[in-house]
N, C-alpha and C positions, 0 to 999 in steps of 0.2 A: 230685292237687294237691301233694301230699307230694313223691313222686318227679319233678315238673316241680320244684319249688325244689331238691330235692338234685342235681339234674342241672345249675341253674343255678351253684351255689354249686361245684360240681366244677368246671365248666366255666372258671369267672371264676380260681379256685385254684390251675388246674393251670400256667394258662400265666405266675401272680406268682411260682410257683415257679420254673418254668422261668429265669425273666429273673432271680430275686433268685440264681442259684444261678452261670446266665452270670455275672453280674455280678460276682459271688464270684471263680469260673474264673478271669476275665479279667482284674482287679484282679491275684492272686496270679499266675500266669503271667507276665505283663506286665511285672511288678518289677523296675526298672531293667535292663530289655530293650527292644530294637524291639518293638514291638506284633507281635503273631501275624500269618503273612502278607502282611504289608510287604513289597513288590517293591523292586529298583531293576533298570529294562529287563530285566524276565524273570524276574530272580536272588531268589531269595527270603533276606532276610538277619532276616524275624522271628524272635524269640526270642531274637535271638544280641545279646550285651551290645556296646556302642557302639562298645568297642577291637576284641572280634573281628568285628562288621558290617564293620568300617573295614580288618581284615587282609585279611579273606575277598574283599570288594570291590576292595580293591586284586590282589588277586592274576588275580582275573579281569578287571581290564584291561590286565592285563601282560601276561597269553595273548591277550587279545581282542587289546590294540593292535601286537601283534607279528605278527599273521595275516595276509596278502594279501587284497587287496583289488583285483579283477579292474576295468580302466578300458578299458572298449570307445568302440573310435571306426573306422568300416569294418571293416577284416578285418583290421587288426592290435591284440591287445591290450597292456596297460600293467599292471604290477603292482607296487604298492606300500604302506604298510601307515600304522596312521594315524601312530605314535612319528615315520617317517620325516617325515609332514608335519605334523607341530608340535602333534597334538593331546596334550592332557593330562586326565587324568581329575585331578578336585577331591575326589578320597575323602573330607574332612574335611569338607566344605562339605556333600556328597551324605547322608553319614550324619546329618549336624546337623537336618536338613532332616525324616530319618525320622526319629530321637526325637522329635520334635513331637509325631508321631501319635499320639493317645490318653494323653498326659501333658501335659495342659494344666493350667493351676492350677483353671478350674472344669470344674466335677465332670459338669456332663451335657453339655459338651463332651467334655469326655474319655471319655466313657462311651460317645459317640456316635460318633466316632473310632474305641475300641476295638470297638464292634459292626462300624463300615463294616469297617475292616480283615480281622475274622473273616470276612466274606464276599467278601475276594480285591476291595476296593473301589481298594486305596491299589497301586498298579502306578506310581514315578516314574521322573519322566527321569534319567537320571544331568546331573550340575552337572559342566563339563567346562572348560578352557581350549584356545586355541590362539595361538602363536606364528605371528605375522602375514608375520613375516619370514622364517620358514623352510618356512611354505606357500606362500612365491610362492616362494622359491628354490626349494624340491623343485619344482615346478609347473612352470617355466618349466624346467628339467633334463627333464623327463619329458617333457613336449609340443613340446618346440625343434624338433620333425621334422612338427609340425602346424601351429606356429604365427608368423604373421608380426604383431608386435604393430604397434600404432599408434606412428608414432613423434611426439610434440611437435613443433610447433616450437621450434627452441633456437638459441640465439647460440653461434661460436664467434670465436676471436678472427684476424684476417687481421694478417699481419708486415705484408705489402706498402701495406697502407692504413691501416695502426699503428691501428684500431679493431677490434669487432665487429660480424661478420654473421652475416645472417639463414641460420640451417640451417632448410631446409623442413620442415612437415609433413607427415606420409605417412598414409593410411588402413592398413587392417592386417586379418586376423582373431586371434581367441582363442580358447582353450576359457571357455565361459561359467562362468566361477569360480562366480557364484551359484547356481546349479544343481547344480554340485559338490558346495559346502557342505552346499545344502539334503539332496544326497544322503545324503551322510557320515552329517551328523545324526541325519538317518529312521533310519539303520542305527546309529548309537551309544545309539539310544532301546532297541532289543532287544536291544543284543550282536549284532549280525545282518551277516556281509560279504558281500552279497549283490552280484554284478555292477553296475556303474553303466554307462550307457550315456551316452558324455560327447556336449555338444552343441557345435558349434564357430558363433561368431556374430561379426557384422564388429564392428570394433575399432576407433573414432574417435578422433584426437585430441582432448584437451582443450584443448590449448594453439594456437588457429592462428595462421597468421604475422604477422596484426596485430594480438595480442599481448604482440610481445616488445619493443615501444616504452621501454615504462614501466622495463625492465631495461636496455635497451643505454644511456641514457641518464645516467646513473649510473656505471654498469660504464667507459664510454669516457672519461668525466670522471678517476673516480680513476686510469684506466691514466695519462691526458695529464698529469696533474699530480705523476705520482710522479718521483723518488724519495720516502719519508717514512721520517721516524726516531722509532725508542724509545729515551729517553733515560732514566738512573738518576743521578746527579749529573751527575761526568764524562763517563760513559760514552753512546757511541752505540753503537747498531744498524741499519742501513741497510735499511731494505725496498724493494727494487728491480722491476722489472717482472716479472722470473723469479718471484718470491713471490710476487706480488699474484695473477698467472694459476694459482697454483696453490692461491690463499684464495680464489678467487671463485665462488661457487655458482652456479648458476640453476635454481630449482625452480620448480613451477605452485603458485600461491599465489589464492586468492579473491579477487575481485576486490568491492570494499568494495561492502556492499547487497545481496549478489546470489552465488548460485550460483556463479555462472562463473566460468572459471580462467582466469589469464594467468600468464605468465610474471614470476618475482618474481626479485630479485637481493640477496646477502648474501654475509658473508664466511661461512668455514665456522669457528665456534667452536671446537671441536674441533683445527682443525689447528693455530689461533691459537694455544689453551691449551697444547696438545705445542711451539709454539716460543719459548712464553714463560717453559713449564719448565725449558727448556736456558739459558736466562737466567736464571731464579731461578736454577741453581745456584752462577750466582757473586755473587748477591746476597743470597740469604738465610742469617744468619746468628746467633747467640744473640746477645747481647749481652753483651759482656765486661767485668769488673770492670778498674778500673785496678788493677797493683799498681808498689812500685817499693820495691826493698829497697838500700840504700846501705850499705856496708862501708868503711872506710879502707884508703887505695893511695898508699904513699909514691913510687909512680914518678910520680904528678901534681901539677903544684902546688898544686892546691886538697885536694890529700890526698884526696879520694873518687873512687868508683866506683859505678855502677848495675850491681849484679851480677843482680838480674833485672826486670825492666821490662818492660812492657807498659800501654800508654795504655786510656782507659775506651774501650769501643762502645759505637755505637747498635748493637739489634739491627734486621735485615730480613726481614718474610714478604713475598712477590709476592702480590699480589691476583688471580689472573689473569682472572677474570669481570669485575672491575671496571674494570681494564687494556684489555680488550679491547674491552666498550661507551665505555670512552670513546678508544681508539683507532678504533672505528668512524663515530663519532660527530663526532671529528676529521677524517675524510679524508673525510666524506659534506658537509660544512660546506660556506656559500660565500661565502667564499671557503675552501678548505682547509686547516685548520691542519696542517701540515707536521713539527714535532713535539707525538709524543704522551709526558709525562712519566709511567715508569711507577708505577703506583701500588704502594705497600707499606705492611704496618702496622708503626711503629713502637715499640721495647722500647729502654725505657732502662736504663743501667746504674746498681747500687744505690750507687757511689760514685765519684768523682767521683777524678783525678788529683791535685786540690791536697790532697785528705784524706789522700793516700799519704806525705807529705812535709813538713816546718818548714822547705823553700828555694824555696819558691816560685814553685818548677815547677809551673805549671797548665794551659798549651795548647802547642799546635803552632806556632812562631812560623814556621816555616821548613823550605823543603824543596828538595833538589838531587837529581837523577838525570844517568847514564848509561847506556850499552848497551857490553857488551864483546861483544856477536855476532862471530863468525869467530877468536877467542880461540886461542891453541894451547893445550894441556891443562898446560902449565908456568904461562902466564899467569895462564890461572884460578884456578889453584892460588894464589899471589902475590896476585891481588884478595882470594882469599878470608880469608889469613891477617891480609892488611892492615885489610879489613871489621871484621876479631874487635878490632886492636889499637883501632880508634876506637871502637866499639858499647859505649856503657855510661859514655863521657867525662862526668866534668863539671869544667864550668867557674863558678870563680868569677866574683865581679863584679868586672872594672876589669883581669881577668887574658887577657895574652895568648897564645895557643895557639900552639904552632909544633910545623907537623905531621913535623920529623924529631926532636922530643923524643918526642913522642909516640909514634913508631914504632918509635925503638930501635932495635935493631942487624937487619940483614938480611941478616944471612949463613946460609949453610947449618944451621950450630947451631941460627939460630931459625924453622927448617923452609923455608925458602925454599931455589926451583929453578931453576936459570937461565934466562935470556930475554932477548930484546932489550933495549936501551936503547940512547937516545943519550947517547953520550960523544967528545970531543977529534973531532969532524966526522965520527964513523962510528956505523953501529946496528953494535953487539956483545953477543954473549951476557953478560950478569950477572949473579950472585943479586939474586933482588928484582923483573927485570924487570917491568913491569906495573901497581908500586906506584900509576905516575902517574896512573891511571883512578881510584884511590882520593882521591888532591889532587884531581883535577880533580874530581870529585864534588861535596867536601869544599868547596871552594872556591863553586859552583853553589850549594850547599845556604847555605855562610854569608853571601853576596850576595844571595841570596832572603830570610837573616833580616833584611837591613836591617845589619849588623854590617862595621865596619872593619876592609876588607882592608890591612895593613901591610906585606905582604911577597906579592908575587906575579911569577913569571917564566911566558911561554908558550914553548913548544915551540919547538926551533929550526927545526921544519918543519913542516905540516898532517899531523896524522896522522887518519887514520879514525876511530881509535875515538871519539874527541874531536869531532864532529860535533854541532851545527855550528862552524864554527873561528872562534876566541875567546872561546870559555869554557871555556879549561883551563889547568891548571896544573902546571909541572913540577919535579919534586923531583931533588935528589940531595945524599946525606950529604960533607958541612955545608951544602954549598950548591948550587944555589938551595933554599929553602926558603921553605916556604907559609904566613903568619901572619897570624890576623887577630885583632880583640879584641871581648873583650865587653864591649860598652859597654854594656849591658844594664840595668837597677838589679838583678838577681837572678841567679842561678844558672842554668847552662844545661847540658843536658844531651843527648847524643851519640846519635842510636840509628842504629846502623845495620844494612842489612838486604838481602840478597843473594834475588833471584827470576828463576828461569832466568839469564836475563844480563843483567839487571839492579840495576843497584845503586843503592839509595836510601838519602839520608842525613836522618833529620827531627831539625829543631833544636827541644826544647821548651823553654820557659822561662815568663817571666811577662807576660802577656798584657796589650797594650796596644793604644790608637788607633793607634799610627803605620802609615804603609800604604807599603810596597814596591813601585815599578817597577821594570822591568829593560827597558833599550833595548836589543832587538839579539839578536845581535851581527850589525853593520852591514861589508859589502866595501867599505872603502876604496879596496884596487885588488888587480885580479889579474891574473896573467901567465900565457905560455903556457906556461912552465919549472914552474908551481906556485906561484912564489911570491905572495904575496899580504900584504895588509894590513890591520886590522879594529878597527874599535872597540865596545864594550859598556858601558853607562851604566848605573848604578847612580843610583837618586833617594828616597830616604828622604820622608816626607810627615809632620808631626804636625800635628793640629788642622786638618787639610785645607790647610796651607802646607810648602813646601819646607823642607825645613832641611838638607840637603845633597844635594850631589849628585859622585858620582867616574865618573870614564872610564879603560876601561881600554885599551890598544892592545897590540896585538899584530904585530909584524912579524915572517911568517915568510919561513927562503929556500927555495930549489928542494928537494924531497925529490931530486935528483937529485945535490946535492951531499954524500949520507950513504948513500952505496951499503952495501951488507955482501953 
């Protein structure tokens, strides 16, 4: 009886011990380690702490995924490896996955964990990615000598019937991707590159040809109705049919409810964004502070000068996702709105022009331009120097300008290079030649402020650059000379500013209702010698009534009679 209880109590003892002592083992061993014998597809990474599981793993999918990978189809094989088709091992995810094991927060989970594991239980799959896009391109590289895919139906576009038509559907074979995958996998669960025997199976279209209804629909509409423009204030952009056929998608899109794919139509976002950033780049910009520093200059009558100046900006970013939904959105419309205004967020600037100043310069009153394109390199030289002597004028109030005081002497001394001009019925070389693009500007610019021209002559003949003819003005020292006044209540001030071969003159002063027309400049009569006639009308407006109005004429003769 004795020895049956002491054989029970050994018996019951031997295996608490056993287990309290595993327990022990397993705990200590364990200690912020992978649990003992933890697989990942084969590779044993227990024991080893989470950084070196995660080296050591990693290293062996470097060799694994760099290995050939034999792809039987008949009697010619294929070989290729998985890196080449887009697989990627998740090292980070895979190892996260084994720490679990057996470090759980409760204790006879974990303990149960740590047992399974001791007995080779925990064997995982490796956590893997794959790039979708560069296993169909390797894929379709590799089997292009097996495979004839399904082709869609698809729309292209016919010149002759200025629409889109129907490209048929075709049937096709493939190599059975699914199959593939499935294979790959089975073999990335061991480390294992074991031959695949590829299956090749018919290949349908999704898309068939009365399908593509819902897209050509659409697609024909916006062709018929373009041209469309993006617009930024002034500016346009033409989108013409050459653009549109090269924004226009057509992909197979589900059809609402249901599985099934038809043919869908959009523009490509993308291509959009890429041509709306060549347009941001001449619209986005910071926002500038005004500044405007005024010195004393006894060569003016009002005795000042702006020696440096610069008017406040708005700043511009381009929106171009928002730009483009609502330019799509525009040309999908019906009827089609035709311009899309682009959108941008605007940055205002932290002060303001009148803050820069005690005369009462605070906006833009007035703006004149020309084009000196086809210039000889003397000419331009002579606009330029002229640009410098107006840029920075100011005028008092009630005072009037006369732009050969202002321009002073043009002889060689004050860097000027000869050039044509008209003199005594002939073009001849002169210093200065060119000046008159400068008046002629100057004059543009102070008839756009709404300001009284007192003194103006046009050209004894049409000349080009001066386009269109009668709105220019010609100078020469003492006379004729270009005068106008500022009848203003404030101070006016000169900016002017040379861009490629253009010249713009902005009059700023102090901002009022009155509002400026300009008629014209109207052909009275023209001849077949050249000569011609014209008139341009100046109309002042306050409080929405006339308050004057001047006309200016111009009679020129034959360029025919000023040979050189």
């Amino acid at each position: 009886m004795k020895k049956r209880k002491k054989y029970l109590i050994v018996s019951l003892l031997v295996p608490l011990i056993v287990f309290v002592y595993s327990t022990l083992f397993l705990q200590i061993i364990n200690r912020q380690k992978i649990a003992w014998r933890v697989k990942v597809g084969n590779f044993t990474i227990g024991l080893l702490s989470p950084l070196s599981a995660k080296e050591e793993l990693q290293k062996k999918w470097e060799g694994f995924s760099q290995q050939e990978i034999v792809l039987g189809y008949q009697d010619k094989d294929r070989r290729v490896n998985l890196a080449d088709l887009g697989f990627e091992m998740d090292c980070q995810s895979t190892v996260a996955r084994a720490e679990q094991i057996g470090h759980r927060t409760n204790f006879t989970i974990r303990l149960k964990e740590q047992f399974l594991a001791a007995f080779g239980w925990y064997n995982l799959d490796p956590i893997y990615r794959i790039n979708p896009d560069k296993f169909q391109q390797k894929t379709r590289e590799i089997f292009s000598d097996i495979e004839n895919p399904a082709q869609n139906a698809a729309l292209a576009y016919n010149d002759e019937l200025g629409e889109f038509s129907l490209v048929h559907s075709n049937e096709g074979t493939a190599v059975d991707r699914k199959k593939l995958m499935d294979d790959l996998s089975q073999g990335i669960k061991t480390f294992s590159s074991e031959p695949i025997v590829l299956n090749v199976i018919h290949d349908y279209p999704t898309v068939e040809n009365s399908e593509v209804q819902l897209a050509k629909e659409p697609a024909d509409r916006i062709i018929k109705n373009q041209p469309y423009y993006l617009k930024f204030n002034e500016d346009y952009w033409t989108i013409d049919q050459k653009i549109l056929l090269d924004w226009i998608v057509f992909e197979p899109v589900k059809e609402n409810g249901s599985d099934n794919e038809i043919l869908g139509f959009s523009l490509s976002r993308e291509k959009i964004r890429s041509y709306l950033k060549k347009i941001a780049q001449n619209i986005d910009r910071p926002a500038a502070e005004a500044k405007l520093k005024i010195e004393p200059d006894a060569s003016l009558p009002s005795g000042k000068r702006a020696v440096e100046f610069s008017p406040a900006k708005e700043g511009f970013e381009v929106k171009l996702d928002q730009t483009f939904d609502q330019f799509f959105q525009n040309i999908s419309s019906r009827p089609a709105v035709k311009t899309t205004e682009i959108i941008a967020d605007v940055s205002e600037p932290k002060n303001s022009l009148e803050e820069t100043n005690n005369l009462g310069i605070n906006a833009l009153i007035g703006q004149g331009t020309s084009n000196f394109s086809g210039s000889p390199k003397n000419r331009k030289h002579n606009i330029g120097i002229g640009v410098k002597k107006f840029n920075g004028v100011i005028l008092a109030p009630g005072e009037e300008s006369s732009f050969n005081t202002i321009l002073g002497d043009s002889s060689p001394e004050a860097g000027y290079l000869p050039e044509l001009v008209i003199k005594n019925n002939q073009t001849i070389p002169e210093y200065g030649g060119g000046l008159c693009q400068v008046s002629t500007t100057l004059f543009r610019a102070a008839v756009y402020s709404g300001l009284e021209i007192t003194a103006r002559t046009p050209h004894a003949f049409p000349v080009v650059y001066y386009n269109p003819q009668g709105f220019d003005a010609t100078i020469y020292d003492p006379q004729p000379d270009l005068k106008f006044l500022n009848d203003t209540a404030g101070y006016l001030l000169i900016e002017g500013i040379i861009e490629g071969n253009q010249i713009t003159f902005n009059f700023y002063g102090t901002k009022t209702d009155q509002e400026v027309k300009v008629l014209g400049p109207y052909t009275l009569e023209k001849n077949e010698d050249g000569s011609m006639k014209t008139v341009l009308t100046q109309e002042v407006y306050k409080n929405g009534e006339l308050f004057y109005r001047r006309s200016f004429y111009s009679n020129y003769d034959s360029p025919a009679k000023y040979g050189h």
